[in-house]
C-alpha positions in Angstrom: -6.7 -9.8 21.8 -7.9 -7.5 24.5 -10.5 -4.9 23.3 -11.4 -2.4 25.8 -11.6 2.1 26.4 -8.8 3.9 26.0 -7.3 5.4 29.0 -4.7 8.8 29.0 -1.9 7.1 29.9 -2.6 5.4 26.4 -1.8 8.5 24.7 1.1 8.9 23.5 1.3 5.2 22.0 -2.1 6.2 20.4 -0.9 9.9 18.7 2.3 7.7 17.5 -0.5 5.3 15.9 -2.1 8.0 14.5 1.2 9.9 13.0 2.0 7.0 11.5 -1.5 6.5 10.0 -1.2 10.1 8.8 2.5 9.5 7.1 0.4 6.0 5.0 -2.2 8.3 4.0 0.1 10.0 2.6 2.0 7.9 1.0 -1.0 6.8 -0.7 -2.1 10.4 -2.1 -4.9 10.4 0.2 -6.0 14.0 1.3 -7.7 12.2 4.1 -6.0 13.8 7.9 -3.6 15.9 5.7 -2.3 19.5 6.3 -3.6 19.4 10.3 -6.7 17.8 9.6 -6.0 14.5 11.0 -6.9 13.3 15.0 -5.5 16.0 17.1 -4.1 15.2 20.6 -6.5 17.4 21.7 -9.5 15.8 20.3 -8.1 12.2 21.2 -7.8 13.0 24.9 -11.8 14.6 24.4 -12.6 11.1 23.1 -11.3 9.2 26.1 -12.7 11.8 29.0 -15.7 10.6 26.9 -14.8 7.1 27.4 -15.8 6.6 23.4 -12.0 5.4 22.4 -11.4 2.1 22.3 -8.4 0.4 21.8 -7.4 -3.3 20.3 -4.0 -4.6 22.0 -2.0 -7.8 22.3 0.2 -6.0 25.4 0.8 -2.9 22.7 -2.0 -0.9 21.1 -2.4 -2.4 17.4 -5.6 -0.3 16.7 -8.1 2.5 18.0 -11.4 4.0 16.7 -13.7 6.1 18.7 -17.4 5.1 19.1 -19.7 8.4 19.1 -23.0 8.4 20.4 -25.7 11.1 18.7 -26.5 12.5 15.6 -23.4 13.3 13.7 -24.1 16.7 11.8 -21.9 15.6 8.6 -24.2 12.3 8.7 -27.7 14.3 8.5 -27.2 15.4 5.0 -26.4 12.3 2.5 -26.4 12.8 -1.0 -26.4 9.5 -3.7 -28.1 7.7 -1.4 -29.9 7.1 2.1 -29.5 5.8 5.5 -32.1 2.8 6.4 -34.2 4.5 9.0 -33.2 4.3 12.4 -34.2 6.2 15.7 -30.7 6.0 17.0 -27.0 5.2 15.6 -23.4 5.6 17.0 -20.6 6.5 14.7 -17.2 5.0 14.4 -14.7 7.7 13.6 -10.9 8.4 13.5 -10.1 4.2 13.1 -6.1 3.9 12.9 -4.2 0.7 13.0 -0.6 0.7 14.2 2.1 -0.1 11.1 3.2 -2.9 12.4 0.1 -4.5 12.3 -1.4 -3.5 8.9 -2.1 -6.0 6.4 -3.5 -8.2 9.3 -7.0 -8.2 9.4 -6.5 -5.5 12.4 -9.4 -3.0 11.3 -11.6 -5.7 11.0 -11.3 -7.1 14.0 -11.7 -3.8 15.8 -14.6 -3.2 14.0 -16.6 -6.4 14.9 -15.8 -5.3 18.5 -17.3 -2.1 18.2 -20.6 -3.6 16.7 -20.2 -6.1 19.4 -20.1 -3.5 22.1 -22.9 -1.2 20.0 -25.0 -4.5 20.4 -24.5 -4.4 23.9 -25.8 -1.3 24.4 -28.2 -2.0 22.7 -28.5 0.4 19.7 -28.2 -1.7 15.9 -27.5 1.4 13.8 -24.1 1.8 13.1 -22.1 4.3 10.7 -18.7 5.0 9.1 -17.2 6.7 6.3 -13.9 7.2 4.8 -12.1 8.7 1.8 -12.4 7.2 -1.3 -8.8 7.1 -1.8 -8.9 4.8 1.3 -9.3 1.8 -0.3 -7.7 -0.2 3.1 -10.7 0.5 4.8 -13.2 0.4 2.9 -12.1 -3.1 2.3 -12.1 -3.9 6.0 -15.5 -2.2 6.6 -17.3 -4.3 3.3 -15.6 -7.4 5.1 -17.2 -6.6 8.0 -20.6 -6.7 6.5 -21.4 -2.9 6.2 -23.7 -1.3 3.2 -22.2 1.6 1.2 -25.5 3.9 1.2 -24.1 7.6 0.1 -21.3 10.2 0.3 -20.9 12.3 2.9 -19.5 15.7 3.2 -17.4 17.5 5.9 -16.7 20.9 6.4 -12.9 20.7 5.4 -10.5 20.8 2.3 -11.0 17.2 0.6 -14.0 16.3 3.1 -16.1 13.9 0.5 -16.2 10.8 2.4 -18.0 7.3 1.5 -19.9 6.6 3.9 -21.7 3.1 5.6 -24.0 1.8 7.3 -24.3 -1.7 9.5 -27.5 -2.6 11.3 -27.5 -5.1 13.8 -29.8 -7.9 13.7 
């Protein structure tokens, strides 16, 4: 497996990752990315001029998640719960694996390379969230050994979100 940024000539195998991920949502009566809330191309090419995409491949892209440096807005105000104390955190947001690798284990391997490459830069506070409909990843992000610690909310139709917390040791 070869885990590594995203580059724009990556794009339009990672929006067809991302439709795809928006049609299983769906099919799973998940609100979450529905009606034009889900990755836009736009913000997807954003997140690689950022170089905070990251992509998981075997020769084709089998999953993606962007890795956000700075206080996330949505983050700053948890309710049922609380964030363990930390100066500073990155964010893993907009996680999609590619249908013909679900069921795999795919998430979870992309998400022990992001805390792998959070490591590396040396910052041990790292968050996620998801819908609670979502129960595919919130499986792979427990597996991973993060800590539920609240609900987040975002500014959007349906935006509840669980939302997790992994510190690095």
């Amino acid at each position: 497996m070869d885990f590594r940024k995203a580059t724009i000539e990556d794009l339009p195998e990672i929006m067809a990752i991302i439709q795809d991920a928006i049609e299983l949502l769906r099919k799973q009566r998940s609100p979450q990315w529905q009606n034009g809330y889900g990755p836009s191309k736009e913000k997807i090419q954003h997140d690689i001029q950022e170089n905070a995409l990251y992509v998981l491949s075997d020769g084709q892209i089998l999953a993606l998640a962007a890795l956000i440096e700075g206080e996330d807005p949505v983050y700053t105000a948890i309710e049922e719960g609380k964030w363990q104390d930390s100066a500073a955190y990155l964010s893993i947001h907009r996680v999609a694996v590619a249908q013909k690798a679900t069921g795999r284990g795919i998430a979870q391997q992309l998400l022990k390379c992001l805390i792998e490459e959070s490591k590396a830069r040396k910052i041990s506070d790292i968050r996620i969230d998801t819908h609670e409909l979502n129960r595919g990843m919130q499986k792979a992000i427990l597996k991973t050994g993060f800590t539920y610690r609240g609900i987040v909310y975002f500014p959007i139709p349906d935006g509840k979100r669980l939302a997790y917390q992994y510190i690095c040791e």
